[in-house]
C-alpha positions in Angstrom: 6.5 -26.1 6.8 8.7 -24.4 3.8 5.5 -24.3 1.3 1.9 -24.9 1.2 0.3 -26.3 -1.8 -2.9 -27.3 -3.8 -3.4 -29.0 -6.3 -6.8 -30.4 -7.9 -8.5 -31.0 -11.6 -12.1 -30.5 -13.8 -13.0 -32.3 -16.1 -11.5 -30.0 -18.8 -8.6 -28.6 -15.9 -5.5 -29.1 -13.6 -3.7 -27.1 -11.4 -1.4 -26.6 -8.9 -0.9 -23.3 -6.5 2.4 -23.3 -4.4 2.9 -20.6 -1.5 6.4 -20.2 -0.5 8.8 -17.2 0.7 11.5 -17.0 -2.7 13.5 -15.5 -0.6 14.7 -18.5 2.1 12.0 -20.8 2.3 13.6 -23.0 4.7 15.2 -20.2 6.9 11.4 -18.1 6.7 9.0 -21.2 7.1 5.2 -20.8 6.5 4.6 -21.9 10.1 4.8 -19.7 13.4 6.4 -16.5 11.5 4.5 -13.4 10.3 5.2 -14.4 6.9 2.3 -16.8 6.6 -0.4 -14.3 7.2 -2.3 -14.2 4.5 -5.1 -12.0 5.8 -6.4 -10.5 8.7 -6.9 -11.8 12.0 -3.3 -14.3 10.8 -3.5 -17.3 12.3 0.2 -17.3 12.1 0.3 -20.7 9.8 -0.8 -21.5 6.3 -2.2 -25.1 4.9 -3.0 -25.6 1.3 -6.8 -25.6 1.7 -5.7 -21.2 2.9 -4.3 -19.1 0.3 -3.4 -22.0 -2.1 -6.8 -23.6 -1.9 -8.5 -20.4 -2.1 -5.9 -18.8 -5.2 -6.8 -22.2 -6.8 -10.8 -21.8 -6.7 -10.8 -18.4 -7.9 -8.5 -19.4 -11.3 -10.8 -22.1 -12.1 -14.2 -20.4 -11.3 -13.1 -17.2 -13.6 
């Protein structure tokens, strides 16, 4: 994968969270590398419902 993304809406909201390395996304993917940890225990891949989803619920719940 070169990004993982999340997008959803409220009532009153919409967003969209992107996850990417700026640096050479398609050289440094988000799958297999250690650049899609995220957090401990890295499962060494990242999905939009990870970081994205998770980046995402936080914005809209504060």
């Amino acid at each position: 994968f070169d990004f993982a993304a999340f997008g959803g809406y409220t009532p009153d909201l919409a967003g969209y969270v992107s996850v990417f390395n700026p640096l050479d996304p398609v050289k440094f993917p988000m799958q297999g590398t250690p650049g899609s940890c995220y957090r401990l225990g890295c499962p060494g891949s990242m999905f939009g419902a990870n970081a994205p989803g998770h980046t995402w619920q936080m914005t809209f719940e504060h």
